[in-house]
PAMIBA-515641 format. One record per residue (C-alpha): residue in three letters; x, z, y. Coordinates in steps of 0.05 Angstrom, whole numbers, padded with zeros to 5 digits, always signed. Layout:
ALAXZY...
This chain:
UNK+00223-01651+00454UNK+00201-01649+00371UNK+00228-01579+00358UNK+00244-01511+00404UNK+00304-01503+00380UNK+00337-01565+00408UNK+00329-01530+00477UNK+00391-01486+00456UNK+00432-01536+00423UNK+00427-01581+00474UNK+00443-01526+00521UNK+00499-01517+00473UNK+00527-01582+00472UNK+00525-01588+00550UNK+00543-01523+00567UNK+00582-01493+00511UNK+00640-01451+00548UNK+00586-01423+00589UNK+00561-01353+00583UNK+00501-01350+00545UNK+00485-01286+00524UNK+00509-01211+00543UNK+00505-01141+00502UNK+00544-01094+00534UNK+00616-01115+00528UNK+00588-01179+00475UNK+00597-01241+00511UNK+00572-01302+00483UNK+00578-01365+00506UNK+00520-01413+00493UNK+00568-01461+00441UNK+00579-01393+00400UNK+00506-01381+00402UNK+00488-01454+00375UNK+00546-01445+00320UNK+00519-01384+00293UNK+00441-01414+00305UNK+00467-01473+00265UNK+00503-01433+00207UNK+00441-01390+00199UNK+00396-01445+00195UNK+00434-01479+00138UNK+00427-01404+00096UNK+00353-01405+00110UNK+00339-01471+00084UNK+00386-01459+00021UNK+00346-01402+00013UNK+00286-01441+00004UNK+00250-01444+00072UNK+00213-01508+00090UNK+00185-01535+00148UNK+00118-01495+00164UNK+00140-01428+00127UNK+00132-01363+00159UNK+00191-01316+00177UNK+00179-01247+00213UNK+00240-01223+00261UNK+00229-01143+00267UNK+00288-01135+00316UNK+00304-01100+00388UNK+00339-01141+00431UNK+00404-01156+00403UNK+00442-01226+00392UNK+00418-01233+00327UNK+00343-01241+00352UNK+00357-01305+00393UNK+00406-01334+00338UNK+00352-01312+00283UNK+00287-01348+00321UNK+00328-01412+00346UNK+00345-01422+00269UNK+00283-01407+00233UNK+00251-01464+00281UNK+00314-01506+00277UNK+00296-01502+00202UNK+00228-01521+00212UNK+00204-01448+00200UNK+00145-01411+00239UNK+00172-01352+00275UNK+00132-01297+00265UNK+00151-01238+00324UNK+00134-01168+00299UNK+00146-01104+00354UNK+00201-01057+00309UNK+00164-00992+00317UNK+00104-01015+00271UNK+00093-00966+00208UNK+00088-01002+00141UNK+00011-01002+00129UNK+00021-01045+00193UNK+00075-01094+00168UNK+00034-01100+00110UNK-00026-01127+00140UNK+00018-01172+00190UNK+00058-01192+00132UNK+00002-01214+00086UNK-00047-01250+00139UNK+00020-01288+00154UNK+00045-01299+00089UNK+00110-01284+00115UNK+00162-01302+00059UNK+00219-01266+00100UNK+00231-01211+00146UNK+00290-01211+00187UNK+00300-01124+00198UNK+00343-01082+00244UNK+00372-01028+00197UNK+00342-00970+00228UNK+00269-00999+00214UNK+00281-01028+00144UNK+00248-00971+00105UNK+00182-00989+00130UNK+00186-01066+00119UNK+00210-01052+00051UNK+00145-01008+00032UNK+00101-01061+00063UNK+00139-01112+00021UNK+00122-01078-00039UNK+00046-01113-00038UNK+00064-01173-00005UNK+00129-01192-00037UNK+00168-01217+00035UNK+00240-01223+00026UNK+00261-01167+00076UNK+00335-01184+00096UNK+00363-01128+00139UNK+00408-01144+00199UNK+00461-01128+00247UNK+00471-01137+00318UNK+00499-01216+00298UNK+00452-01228+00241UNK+00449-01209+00169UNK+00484-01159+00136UNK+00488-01194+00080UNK+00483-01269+00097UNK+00468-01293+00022UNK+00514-01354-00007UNK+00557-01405+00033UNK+00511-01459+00058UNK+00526-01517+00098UNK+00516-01512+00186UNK+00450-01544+00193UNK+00471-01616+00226UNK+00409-01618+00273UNK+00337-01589+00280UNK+00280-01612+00225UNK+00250-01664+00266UNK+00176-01632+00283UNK+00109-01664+00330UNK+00101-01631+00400UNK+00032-01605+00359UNK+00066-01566+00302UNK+00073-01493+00298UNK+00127-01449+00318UNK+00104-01373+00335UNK+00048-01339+00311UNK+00048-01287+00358UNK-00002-01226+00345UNK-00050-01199+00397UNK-00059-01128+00400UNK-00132-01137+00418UNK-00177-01087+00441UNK-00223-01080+00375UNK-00209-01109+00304UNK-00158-01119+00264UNK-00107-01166+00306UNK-00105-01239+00315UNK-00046-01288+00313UNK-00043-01329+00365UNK-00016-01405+00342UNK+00028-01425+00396UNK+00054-01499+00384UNK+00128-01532+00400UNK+00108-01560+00463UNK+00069-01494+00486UNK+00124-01449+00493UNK+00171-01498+00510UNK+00129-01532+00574UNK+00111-01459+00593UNK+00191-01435+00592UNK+00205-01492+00628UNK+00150-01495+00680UNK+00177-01416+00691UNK+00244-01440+00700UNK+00229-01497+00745UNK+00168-01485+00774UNK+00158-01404+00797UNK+00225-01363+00779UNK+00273-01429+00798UNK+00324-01402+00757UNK+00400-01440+00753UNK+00459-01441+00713UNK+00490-01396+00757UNK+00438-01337+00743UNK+00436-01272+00714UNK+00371-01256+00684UNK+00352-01184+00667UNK+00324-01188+00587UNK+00303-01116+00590UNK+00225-01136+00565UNK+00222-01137+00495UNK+00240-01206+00461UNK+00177-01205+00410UNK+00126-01197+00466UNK+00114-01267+00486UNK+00131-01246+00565UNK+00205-01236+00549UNK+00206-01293+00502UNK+00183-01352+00545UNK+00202-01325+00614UNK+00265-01286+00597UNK+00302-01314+00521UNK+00270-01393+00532UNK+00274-01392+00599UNK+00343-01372+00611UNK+00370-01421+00554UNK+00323-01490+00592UNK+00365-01465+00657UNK+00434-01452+00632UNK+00427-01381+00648UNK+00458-01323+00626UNK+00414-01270+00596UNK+00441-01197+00592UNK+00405-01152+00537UNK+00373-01083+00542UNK+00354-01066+00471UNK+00308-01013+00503UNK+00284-00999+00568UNK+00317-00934+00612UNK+00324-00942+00686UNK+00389-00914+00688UNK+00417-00963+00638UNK+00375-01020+00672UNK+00403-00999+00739UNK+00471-01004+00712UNK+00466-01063+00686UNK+00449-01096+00747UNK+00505-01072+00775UNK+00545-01085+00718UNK+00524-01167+00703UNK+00512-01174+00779UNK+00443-01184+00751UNK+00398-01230+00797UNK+00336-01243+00771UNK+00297-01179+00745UNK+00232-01188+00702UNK+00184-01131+00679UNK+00121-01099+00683UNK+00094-01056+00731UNK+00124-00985+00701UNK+00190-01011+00699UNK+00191-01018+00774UNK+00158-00959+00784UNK+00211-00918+00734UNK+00272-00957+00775UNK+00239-00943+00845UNK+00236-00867+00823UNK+00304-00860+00787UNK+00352-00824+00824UNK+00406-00873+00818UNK+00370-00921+00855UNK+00406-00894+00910UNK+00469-00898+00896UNK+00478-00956+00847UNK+00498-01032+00875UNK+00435-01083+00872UNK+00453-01131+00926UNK+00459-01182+00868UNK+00384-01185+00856UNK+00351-01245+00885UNK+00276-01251+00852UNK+00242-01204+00817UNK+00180-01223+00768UNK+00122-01173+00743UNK+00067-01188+00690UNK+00037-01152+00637UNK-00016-01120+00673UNK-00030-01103+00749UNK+00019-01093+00793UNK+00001-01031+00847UNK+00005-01052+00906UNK+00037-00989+00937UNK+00095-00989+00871UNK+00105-01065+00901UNK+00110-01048+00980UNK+00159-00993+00958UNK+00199-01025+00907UNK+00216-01083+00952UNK+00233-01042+01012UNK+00278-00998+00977UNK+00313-01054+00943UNK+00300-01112+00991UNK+00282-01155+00933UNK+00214-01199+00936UNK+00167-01188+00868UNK+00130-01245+00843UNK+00073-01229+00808UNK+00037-01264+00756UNK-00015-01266+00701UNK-00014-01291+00630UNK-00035-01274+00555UNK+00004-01288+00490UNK-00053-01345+00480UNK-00024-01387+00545UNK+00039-01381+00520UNK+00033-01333+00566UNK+00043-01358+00635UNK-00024-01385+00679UNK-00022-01364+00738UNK+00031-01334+00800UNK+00046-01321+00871UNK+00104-01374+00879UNK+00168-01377+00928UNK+00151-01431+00963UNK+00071-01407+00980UNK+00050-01356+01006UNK+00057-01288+00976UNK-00009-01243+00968UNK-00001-01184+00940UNK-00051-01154+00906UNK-00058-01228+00873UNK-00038-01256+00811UNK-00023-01318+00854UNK-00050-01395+00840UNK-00052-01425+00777UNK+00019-01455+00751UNK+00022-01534+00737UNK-00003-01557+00680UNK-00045-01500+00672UNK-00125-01503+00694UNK-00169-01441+00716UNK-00236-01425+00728UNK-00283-01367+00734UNK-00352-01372+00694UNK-00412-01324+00687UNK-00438-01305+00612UNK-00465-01377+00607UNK-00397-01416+00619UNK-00426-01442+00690UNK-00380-01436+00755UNK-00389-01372+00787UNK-00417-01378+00860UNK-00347-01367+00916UNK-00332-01295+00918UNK-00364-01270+00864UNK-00333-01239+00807UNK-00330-01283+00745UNK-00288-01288+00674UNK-00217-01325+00671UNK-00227-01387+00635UNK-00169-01422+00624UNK-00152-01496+00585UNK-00084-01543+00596UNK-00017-01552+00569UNK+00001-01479+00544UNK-00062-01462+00506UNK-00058-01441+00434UNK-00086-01483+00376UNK-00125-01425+00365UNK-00119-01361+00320UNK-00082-01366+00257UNK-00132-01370+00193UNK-00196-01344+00244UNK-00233-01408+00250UNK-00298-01367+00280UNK-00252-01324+00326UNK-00222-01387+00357UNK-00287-01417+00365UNK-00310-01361+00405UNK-00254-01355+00445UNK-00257-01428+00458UNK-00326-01447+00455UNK-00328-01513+00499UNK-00248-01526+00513UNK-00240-01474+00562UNK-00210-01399+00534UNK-00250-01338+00552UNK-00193-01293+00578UNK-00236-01225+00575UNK-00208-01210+00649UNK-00256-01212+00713UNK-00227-01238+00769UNK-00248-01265+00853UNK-00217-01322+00876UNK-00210-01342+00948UNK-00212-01404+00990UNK-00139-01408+00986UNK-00137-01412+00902UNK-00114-01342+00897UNK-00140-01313+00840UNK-00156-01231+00844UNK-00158-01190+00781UNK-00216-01143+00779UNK-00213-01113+00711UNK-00219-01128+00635UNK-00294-01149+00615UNK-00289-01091+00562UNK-00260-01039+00612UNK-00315-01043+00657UNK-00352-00984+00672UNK-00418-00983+00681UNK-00438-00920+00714UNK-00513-00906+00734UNK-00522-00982+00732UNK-00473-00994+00788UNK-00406-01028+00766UNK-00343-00991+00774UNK-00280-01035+00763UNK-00219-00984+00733UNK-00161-01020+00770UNK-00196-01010+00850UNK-00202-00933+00831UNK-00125-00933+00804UNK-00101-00983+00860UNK-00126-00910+00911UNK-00094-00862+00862UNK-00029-00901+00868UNK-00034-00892+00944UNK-00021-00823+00935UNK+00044-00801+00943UNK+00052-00755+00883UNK+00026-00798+00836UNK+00067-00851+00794UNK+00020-00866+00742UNK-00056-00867+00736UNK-00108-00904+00680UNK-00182-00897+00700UNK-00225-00899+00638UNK-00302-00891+00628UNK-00331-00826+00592UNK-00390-00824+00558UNK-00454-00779+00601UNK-00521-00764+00583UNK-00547-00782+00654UNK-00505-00827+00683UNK-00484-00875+00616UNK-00414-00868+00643UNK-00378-00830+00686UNK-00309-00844+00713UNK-00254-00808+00686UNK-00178-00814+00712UNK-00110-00791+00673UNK-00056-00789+00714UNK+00022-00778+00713UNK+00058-00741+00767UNK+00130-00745+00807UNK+00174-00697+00791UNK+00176-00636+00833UNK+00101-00661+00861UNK+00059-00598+00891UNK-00018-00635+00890UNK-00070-00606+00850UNK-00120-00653+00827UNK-00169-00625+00873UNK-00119-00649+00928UNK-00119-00720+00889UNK-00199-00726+00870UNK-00214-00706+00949UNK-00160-00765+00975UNK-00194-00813+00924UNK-00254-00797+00941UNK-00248-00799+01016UNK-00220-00881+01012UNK-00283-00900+00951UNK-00349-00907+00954UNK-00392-00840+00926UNK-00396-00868+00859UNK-00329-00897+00843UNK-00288-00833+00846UNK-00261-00806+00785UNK-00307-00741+00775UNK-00263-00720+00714UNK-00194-00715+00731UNK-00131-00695+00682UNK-00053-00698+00676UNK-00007-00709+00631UNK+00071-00715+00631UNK+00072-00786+00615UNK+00012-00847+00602UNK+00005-00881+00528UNK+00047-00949+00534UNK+00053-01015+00495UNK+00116-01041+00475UNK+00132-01074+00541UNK+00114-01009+00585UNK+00046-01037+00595UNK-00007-00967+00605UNK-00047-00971+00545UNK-00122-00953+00583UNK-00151-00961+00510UNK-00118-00910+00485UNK-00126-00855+00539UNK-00173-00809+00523UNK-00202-00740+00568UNK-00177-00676+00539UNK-00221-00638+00487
């Protein structure tokens, strides 16, 4: 394997009258898709891109992402995945640290690419659901993919990081391509005959390695949602007879709660896969007996690529896990010194192996921090039991330290999920004069729910210890999000 992109052509070659790719009433099959990679990698190259050159893709999911990133690496370009909603003092800092010469741009977000552009002078080229608008001069098909070492780049891929401006991961050839394939092989066992939901956005490296690269190693079709709704997602499903449905945890929860859930035909789902963040284990246990589909859950970070670790088919499934770790991954847990943490005690992820980055793009001091001796410090605390079933506890940062006693945020939502009424909960810690913290919960009710949150603090604080309940309780219609659906705890904040 010397370049990413070959995993598409060769799937093209092979495979070419099969369906590769599905929009709606767009079918392509995977030769159209390595055409159209091909053609567009012969533009970019007349256009002056060389191997090693940044290009940003600021596009939903549509055709023209896939086509787009298969030919900027088929050029010998590094891909450089940008999330669509970002304002332009944004883009301009993720163009510059980049030095992004081109930006591939859906048409309803080129405004704010072009005012970032103004500083940085990237080419922004705006695009359709196929590609380019305007797709330059005739160029010759690219004849086969700029030969490149296992060790080269191909995504920088931006962390949204929890303080600081944000780092770009360097994710290598053979990274994302062992990772996709390990997923394919290895946890999801996806085949030629599948269906695979690409509802997760394709420029979060979740949907990119286990959904787009995945799909293509396997032969699989791989049917679009340019943005998630559950009602669309739910007809899709029935639509594609879709089989194999990946998300994070608010996507289940929005599909377990949608009305037409009831009514709509899922019998074609087989496996279902959740990452992101932690799946509740009551949204889990209800999901799965509603739609008598098993979820595998797993853990990851844009920095492994992102895959590391997952409750696979053919183990046993824990839930409340984030499974074992995947081959050719390693884990450990460590204490502040980088020693092994005694058995049963919480420690920090550290992970090294096949899928680790090179380290962050033009941060030399950042990636040695991260990766001090070898071994990446993942931020998350975890247990891990005699079985090699790894436990998430929390994020180091989100810890809350309350009166000296350690309060982990995820056991204090993992109760509020319990209760009946509630479908979405972030615990955060809140500055006090006496205690240094105190625990404060925002939370997201069903519709037509009658609990107060007097009703919800007493039912937490009945199943916690005296002081892990939340003592400052609020609601709101609807939690902060990432681009993937992922609750954004930083950003929840008590009312004034």
């Amino acid at each position: 394997m010397t370049n990413l992109a070959n995993a598409l052509l060769d799937r093209a070659a092979k495979s070419g009258d099969r369906p590769g790719l599905i929009l709606d009433q767009l079918t392509l099959t995977f030769g159209q898709l390595g055409g159209l990679t091909r053609m567009a990698a012969g533009r970019l190259q007349a256009a002056g891109i060389e191997p090693g050159d940044r290009v940003a893709l600021i596009l939903p999911n549509i055709p023209a992402y896939p086509v787009l990133f298969n030919a900027v690496l088929a050029a010998g370009g590094v891909v450089v995945p940008l999330n669509p909603l970002l304002k332009h003092f944004e883009l301009e800092y993720y163009f510059a640290d980049s030095g992004a010469k081109i930006a591939f741009v859906w048409k309803d977000f080129a405004p704010e690419a072009e005012l970032a552009a103004e500083t940085t002078g990237t080419n922004v080229v705006v695009c359709g659901p196929l590609g380019p608008d305007d797709p330059g001069p005739e160029a010759p098909a690219l004849a086969e993919a700029v030969a490149r070492d296992d060790d080269d780049l191909a995504v920088i891929l931006y962390t949204s990081g929890t303080t600081g401006k944000p780092k770009g991961a360097m994710l290598t050839h053979r990274n994302l391509y062992e990772n996709a394939r390990m997923s394919a092989n290895d946890i999801i066992h996806i085949s030629d005959s599948d269906v695979v939901m690409g509802c997760l956005p394709l420029f979060h490296v979740f949907g990119l390695t286990c959904g787009l690269n995945a799909a293509v190693i396997a032969g699989a079709a791989l049917t679009l949602v340019p943005r998630f709704d559950p009602a669309k997602a739910l007809e899709v499903i029935e639509r594609d007879k879709v089989t194999i449905f990946e998300g994070v945890p608010t996507m289940y929860a929005a599909l377990l709660q949608h009305p037409a859930g009831e009514t709509t035909d899922t019998s074609s789902l087989r496996t279902c896969v959740s990452g992101g963040s932690a799946m509740p284990v009551e949204i889990m246990r209800a999901f799965e007996e509603k739609f008598g589909c098993a979820i595998l859950e797993g853990y990851g970070l844009s920095e492994t690529s992102p895959v590391a670790a997952f409750n696979m088919l053919h183990l046993e499934r824990k839930p409340g896990t984030i499974g074992v770790c995947v081959p050719g991954c390693e884990m450990r847990l460590v204490d502040l010194d980088g020693k092994d943490t005694p058995p049963g005690e919480v420690g920090e992820i550290a992970i090294r192996g096949t899928y680790l980055m090179k380290g962050y793009w033009n941060k030399p001091e950042a990636t040695k921090e991260a990766i001090p001796d070898g071994w990446f410090r993942t931020g998350d605390l975890a247990t891990l039991d005699d079985e090699g079933y790894y436990t998430i506890v929390d994020r180091k940062k989100d810890m809350i330290i309350r009166g000296g006693l350690n309060v982990y945020p995820r056991e204090v939502e993992e109760v509020l999920y319990e209760h009946p009424d509630v479908v979405e909960a972030a615990v955060v810690g809140i500055p006090d004069p006496m205690m240094g913290e105190e625990i404060g919960a925002a939370i997201a009710l069903r519709p037509g729910a009658t609990a107060t949150l007097d009703e919800i603090q007493t039912f937490v604080k009945e199943r916690l210890a005296a002081y892990k309940y939340p003592r400052h309780l609020w609601r709101l219609d609807e939690l902060p999000k990432g681009p993937t659906g992922k609750i954004l705890r930083r950003e929840v904040k008590p009312p004034a």
